[in-house]
Backbone as numpy.savetxt, mean C-alpha at the origin, in Angstrom:
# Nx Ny Nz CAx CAy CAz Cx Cy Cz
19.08 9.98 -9.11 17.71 9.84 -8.67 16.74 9.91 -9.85
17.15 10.73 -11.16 16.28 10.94 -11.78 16.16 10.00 -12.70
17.28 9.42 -12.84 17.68 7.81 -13.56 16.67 6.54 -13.36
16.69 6.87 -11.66 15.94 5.61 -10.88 14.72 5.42 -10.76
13.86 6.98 -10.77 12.79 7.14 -10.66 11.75 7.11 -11.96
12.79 6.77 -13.19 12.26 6.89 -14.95 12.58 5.28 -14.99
13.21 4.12 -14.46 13.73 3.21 -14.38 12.25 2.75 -13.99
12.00 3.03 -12.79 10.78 2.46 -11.70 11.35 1.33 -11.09
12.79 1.26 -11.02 13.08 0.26 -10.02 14.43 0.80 -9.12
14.51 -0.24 -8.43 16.38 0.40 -7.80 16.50 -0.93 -7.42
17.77 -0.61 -7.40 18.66 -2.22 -6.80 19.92 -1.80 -6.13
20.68 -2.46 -4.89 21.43 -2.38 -4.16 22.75 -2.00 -5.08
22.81 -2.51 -6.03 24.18 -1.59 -7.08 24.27 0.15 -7.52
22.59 0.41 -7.56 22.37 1.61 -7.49 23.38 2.86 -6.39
23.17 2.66 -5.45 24.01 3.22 -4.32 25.59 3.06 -4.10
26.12 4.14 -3.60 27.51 3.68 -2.96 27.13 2.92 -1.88
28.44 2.10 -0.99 28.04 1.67 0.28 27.96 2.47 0.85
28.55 3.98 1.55 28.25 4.36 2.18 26.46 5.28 2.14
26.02 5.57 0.84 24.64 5.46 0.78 23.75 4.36 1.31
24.45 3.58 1.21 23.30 2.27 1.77 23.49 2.26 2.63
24.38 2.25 3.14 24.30 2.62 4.81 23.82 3.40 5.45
23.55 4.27 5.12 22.39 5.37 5.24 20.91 4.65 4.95
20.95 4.10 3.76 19.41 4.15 3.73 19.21 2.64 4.65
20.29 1.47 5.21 19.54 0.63 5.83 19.29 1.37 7.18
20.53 2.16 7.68 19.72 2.86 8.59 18.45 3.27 9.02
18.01 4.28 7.79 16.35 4.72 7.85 15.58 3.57 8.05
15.88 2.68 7.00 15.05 1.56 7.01 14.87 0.50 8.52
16.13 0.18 9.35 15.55 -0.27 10.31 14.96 1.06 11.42
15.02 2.43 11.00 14.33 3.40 12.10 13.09 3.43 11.92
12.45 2.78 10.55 11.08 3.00 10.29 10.46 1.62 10.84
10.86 0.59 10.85 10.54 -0.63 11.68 10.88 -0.81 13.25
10.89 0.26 13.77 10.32 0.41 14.88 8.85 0.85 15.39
8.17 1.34 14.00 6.52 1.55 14.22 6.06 0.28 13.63
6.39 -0.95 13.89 6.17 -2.09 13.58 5.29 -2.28 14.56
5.33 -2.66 15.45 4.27 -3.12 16.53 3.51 -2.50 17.04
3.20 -1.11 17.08 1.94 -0.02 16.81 1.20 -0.09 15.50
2.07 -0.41 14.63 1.38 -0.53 13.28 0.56 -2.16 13.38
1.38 -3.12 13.72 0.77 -4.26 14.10 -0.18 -4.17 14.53
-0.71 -3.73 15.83 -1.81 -3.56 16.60 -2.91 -2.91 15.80
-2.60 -1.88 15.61 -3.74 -0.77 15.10 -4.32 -2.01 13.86
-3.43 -2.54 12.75 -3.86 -3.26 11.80 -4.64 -4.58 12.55
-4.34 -5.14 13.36 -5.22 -6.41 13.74 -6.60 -5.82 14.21
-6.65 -5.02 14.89 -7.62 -4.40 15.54 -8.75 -3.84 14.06
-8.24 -3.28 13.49 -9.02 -2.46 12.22 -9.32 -3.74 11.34
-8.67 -4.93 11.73 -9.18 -5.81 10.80 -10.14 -6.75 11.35
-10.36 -6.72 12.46 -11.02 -7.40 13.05 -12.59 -6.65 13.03
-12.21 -5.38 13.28 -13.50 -4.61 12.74 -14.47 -4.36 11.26
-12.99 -4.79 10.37 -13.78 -4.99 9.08 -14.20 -6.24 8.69
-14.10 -7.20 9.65 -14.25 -8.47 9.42 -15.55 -8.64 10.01
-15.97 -7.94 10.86 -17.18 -7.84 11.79 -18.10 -7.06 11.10
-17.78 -6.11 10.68 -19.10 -5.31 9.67 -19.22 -6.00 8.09
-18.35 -6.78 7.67 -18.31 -6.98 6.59 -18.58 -8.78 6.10
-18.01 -9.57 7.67 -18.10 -10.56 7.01 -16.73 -11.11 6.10
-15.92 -10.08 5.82 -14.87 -10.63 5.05 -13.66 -10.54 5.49
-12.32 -11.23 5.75 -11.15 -11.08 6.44 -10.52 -10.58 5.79
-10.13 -9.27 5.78 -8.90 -8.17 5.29 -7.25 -8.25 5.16
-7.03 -8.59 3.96 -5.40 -8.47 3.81 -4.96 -6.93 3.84
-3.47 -7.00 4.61 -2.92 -5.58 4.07 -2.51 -5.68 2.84
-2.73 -4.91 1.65 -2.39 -4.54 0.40 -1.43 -3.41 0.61
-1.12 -2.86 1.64 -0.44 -1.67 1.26 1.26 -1.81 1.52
1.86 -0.47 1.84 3.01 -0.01 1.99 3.65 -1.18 3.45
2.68 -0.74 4.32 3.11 -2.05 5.04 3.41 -3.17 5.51
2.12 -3.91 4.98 2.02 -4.97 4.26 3.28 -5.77 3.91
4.08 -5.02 2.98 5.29 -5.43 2.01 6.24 -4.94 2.65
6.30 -4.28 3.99 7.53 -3.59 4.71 8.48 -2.37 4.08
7.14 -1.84 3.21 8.17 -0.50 2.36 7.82 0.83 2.94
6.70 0.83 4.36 6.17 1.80 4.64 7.25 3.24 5.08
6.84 4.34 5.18 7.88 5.29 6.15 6.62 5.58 7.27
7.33 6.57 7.67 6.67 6.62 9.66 5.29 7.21 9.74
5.59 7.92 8.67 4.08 8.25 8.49 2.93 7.58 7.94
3.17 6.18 7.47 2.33 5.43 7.05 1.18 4.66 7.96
0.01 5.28 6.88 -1.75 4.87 7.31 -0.97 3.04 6.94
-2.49 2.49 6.92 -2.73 1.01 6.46 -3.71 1.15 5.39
-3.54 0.48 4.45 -4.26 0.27 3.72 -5.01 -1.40 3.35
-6.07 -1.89 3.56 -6.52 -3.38 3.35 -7.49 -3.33 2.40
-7.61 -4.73 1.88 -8.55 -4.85 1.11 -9.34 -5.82 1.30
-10.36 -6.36 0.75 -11.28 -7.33 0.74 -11.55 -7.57 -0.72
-11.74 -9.16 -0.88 -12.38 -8.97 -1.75 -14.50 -9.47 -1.71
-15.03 -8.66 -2.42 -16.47 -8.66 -2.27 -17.19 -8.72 -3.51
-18.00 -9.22 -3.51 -18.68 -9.65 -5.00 -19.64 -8.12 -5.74
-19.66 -8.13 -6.78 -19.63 -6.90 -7.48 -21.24 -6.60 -7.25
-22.23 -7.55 -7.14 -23.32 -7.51 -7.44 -24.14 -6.84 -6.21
-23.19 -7.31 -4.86 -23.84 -6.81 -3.36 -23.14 -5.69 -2.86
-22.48 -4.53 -3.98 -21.82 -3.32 -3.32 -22.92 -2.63 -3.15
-23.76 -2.13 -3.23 -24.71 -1.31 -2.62 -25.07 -1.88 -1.19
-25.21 -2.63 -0.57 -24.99 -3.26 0.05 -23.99 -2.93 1.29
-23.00 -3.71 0.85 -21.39 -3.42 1.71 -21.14 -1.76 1.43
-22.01 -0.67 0.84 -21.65 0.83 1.43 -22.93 1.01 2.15
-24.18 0.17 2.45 -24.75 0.47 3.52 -24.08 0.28 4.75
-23.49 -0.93 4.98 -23.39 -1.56 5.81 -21.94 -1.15 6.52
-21.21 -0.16 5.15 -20.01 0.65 6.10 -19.73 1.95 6.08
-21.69 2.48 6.07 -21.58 3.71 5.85 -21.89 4.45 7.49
-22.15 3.49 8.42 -22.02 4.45 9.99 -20.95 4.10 10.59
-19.85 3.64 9.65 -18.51 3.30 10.31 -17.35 4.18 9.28
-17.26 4.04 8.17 -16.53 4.78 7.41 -16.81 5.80 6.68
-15.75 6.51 5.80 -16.10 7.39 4.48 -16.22 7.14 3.47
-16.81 7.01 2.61 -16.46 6.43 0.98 -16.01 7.31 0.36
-14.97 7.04 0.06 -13.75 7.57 -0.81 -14.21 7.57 -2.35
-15.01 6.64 -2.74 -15.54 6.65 -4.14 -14.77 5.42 -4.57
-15.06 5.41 -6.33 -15.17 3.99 -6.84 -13.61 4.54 -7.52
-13.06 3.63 -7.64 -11.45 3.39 -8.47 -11.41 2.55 -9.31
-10.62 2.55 -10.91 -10.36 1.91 -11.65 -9.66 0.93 -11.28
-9.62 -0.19 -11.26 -8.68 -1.27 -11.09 -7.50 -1.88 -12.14
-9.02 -2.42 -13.01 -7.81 -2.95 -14.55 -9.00 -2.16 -15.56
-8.69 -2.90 -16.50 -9.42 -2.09 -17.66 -11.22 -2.13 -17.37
-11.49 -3.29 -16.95 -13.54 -3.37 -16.56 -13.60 -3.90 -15.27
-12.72 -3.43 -14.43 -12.76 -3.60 -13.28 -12.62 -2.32 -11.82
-12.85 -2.06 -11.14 -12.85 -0.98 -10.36 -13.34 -1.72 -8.89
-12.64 -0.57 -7.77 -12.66 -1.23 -6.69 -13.40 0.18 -5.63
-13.74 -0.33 -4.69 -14.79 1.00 -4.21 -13.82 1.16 -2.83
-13.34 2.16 -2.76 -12.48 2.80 -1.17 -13.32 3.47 -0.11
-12.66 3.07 1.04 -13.27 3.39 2.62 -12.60 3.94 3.17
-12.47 5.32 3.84 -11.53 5.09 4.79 -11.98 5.73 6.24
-11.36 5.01 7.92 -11.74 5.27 8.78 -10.27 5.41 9.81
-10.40 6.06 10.98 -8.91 6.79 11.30 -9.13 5.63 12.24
-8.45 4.87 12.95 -8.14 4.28 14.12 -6.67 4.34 15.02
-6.73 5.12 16.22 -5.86 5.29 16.87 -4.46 6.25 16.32
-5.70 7.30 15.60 -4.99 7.99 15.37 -3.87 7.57 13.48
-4.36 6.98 13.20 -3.89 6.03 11.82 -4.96 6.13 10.81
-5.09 6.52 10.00 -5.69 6.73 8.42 -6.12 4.93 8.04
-6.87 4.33 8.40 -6.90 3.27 7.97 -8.10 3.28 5.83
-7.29 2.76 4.79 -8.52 2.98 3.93 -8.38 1.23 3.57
-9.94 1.00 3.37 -10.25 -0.35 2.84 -10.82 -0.14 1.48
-9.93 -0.93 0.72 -10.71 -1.21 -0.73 -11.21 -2.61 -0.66
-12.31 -2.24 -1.55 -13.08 -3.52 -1.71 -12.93 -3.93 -3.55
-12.34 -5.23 -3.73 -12.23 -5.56 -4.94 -12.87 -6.44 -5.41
-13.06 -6.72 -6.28 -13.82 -7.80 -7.33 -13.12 -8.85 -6.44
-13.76 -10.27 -6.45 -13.36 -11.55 -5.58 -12.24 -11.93 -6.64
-12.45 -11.94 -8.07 -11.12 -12.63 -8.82 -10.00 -11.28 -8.65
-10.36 -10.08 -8.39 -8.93 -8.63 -8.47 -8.72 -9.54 -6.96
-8.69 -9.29 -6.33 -8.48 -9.46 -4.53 -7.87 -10.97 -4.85
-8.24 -11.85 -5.25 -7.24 -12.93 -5.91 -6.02 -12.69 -6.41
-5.89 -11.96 -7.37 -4.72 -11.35 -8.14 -3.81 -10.70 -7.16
-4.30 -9.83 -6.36 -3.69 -8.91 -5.31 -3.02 -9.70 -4.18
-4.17 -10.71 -4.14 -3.32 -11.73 -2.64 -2.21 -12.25 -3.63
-1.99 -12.80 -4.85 -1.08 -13.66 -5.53 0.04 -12.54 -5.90
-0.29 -11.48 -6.02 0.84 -10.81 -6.32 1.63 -10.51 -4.74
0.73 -10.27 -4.00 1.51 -9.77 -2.10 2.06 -10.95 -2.36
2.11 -11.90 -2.02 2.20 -13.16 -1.88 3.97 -13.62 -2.62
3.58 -13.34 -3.84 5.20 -13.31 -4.73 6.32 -12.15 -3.99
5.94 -10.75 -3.59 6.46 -9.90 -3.38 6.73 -10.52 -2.23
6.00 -11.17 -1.19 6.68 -11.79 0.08 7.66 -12.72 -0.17
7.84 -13.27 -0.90 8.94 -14.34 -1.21 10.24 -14.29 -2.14
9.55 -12.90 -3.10 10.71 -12.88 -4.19 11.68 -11.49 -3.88
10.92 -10.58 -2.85 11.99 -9.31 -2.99 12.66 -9.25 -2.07
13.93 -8.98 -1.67 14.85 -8.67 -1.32 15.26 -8.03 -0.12
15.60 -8.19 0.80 15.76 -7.27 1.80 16.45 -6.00 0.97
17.55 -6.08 0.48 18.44 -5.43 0.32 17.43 -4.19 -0.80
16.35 -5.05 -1.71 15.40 -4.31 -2.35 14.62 -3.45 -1.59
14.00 -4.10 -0.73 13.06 -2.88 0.26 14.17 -2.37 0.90
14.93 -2.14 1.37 15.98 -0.95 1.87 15.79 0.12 0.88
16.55 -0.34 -0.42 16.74 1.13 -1.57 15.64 0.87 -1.76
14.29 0.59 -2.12 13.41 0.75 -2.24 12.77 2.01 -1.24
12.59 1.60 -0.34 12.20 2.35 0.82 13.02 4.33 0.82
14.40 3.80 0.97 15.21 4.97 0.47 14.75 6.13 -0.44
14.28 5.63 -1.37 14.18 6.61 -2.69 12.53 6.98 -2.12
12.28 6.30 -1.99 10.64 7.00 -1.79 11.15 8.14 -0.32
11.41 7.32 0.37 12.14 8.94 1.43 12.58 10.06 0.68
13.61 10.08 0.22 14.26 11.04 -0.70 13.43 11.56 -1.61
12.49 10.97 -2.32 11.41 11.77 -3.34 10.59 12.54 -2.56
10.13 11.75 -1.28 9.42 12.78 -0.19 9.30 14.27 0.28
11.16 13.91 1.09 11.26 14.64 1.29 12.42 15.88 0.53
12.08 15.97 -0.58 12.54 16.75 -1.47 11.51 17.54 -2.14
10.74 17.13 -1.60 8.70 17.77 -2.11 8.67 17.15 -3.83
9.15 16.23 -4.30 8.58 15.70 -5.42 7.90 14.94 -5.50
6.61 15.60 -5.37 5.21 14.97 -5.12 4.83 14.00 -6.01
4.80 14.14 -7.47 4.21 13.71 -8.70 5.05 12.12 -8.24
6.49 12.64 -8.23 7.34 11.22 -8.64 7.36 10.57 -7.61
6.99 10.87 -5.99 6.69 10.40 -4.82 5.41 9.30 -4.93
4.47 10.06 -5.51 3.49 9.27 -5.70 3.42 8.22 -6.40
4.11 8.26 -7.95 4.17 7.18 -8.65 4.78 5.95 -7.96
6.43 6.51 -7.44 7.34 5.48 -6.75 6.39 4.75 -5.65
5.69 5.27 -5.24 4.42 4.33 -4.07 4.12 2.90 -4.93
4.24 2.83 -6.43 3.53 1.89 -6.60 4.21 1.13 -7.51
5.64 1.48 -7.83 6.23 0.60 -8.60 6.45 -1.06 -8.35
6.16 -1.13 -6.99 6.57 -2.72 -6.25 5.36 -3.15 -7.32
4.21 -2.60 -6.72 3.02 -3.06 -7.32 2.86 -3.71 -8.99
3.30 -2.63 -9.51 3.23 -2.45 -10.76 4.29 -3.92 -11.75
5.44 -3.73 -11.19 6.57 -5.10 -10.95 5.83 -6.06 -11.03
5.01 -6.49 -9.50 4.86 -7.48 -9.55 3.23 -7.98 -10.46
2.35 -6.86 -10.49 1.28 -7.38 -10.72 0.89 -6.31 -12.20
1.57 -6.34 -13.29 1.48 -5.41 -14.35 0.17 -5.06 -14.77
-0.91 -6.07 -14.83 -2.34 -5.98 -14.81 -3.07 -5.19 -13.94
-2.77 -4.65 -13.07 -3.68 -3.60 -13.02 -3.46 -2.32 -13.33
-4.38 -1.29 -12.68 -4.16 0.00 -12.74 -3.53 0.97 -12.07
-2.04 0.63 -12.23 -1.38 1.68 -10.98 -1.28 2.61 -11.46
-1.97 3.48 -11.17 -2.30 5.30 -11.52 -1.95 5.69 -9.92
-1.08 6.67 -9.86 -1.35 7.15 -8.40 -2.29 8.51 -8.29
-2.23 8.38 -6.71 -3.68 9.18 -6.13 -3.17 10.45 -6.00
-3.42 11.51 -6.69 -2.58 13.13 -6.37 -3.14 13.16 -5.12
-4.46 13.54 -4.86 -4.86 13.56 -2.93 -4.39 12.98 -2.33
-4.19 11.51 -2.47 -3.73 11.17 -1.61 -2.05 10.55 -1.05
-0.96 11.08 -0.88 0.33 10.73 -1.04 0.94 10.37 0.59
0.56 9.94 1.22 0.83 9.35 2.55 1.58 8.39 2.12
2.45 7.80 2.65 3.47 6.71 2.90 2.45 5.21 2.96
């Protein structure tokens, strides 16, 4: 584990079979909050599309099918840099502002977050060319990774979980990311370590 987690990747050779058999297990038990997660996400996006004007991709854990059971949603938008004062009027009697985040090196993205149905929903709002980058990187990750990748993928972030290794829990949240889209800023969030 400690190999894999200094690696920042895993691959199906990683495991015995009978480990993987274990972890596809977990993995199809956690895609059963697929269609609660479905819902809650159309619904929350339809609402940020209505206060905002802009149609919301999932950027997150789910999104990419690496979530565990406890996983919020996370979406983004992208919104032009000049009218954010603005877009936190306009989603400040609906959400929280989480504050502004580094993105890439002169770039930063401003976070929301609001609970729906019981679900942690947070929206970042990115620069229109970052939110470009982000759809092009989801986008590759939809086509280039692996089932067999999000299984041990998924796996190890369980296991870092629930072993309370917070620090390396958190990082592993974002190695897909990091893989596919090296340009930005994957720093993980100590507050925040939800699935």
């Amino acid at each position: 584990m400690n190999a894999i987690a200094e690696r920042r990747w895993v691959d199906r050779c990683d495991f015995t079979d009978a480990e993987f058999d274990r972890a596809r297990t977990f993995y199809e038990e956690m895609r059963v909050h697929d269609d609660r997660l479905e819902r809650v996400r159309a619904e929350a996006a339809a609402m940020i599309t209505e206060w905002t004007g802009h149609k919301p991709r999932d950027v997150g854990s789910f999104g990419t099918r690496l979530n565990l059971e406890s996983s919020d949603l996370d979406l983004g938008i992208g919104y032009p840099v000049e009218d954010r004062d603005r877009l936190r009027e306009v989603l400040a009697p609906h959400t929280t502002f989480l504050g502004e985040r580094k993105t890439r090196f002169s770039t930063s993205r401003l976070v929301f977050s609001f609970t729906l149905d019981g679900i942690e929903i947070d929206l970042s709002a990115l620069t229109v060319e970052d939110y470009a980058v982000a759809c092009r990187m989801l986008d590759q990750i939809d086509t280039t990774m692996t089932l067999d990748e999000r299984i041990a993928h998924t796996w190890v972030k369980h296991l870092l979980r629930s072993s309370g290794r917070t620090d390396e829990y958190a990082t592993w949240k974002l190695t897909t990311y990091a893989r596919f889209c090296p340009e930005f800023n994957w720093v993980p969030i100590p507050e925040k370590t939800g699935a």
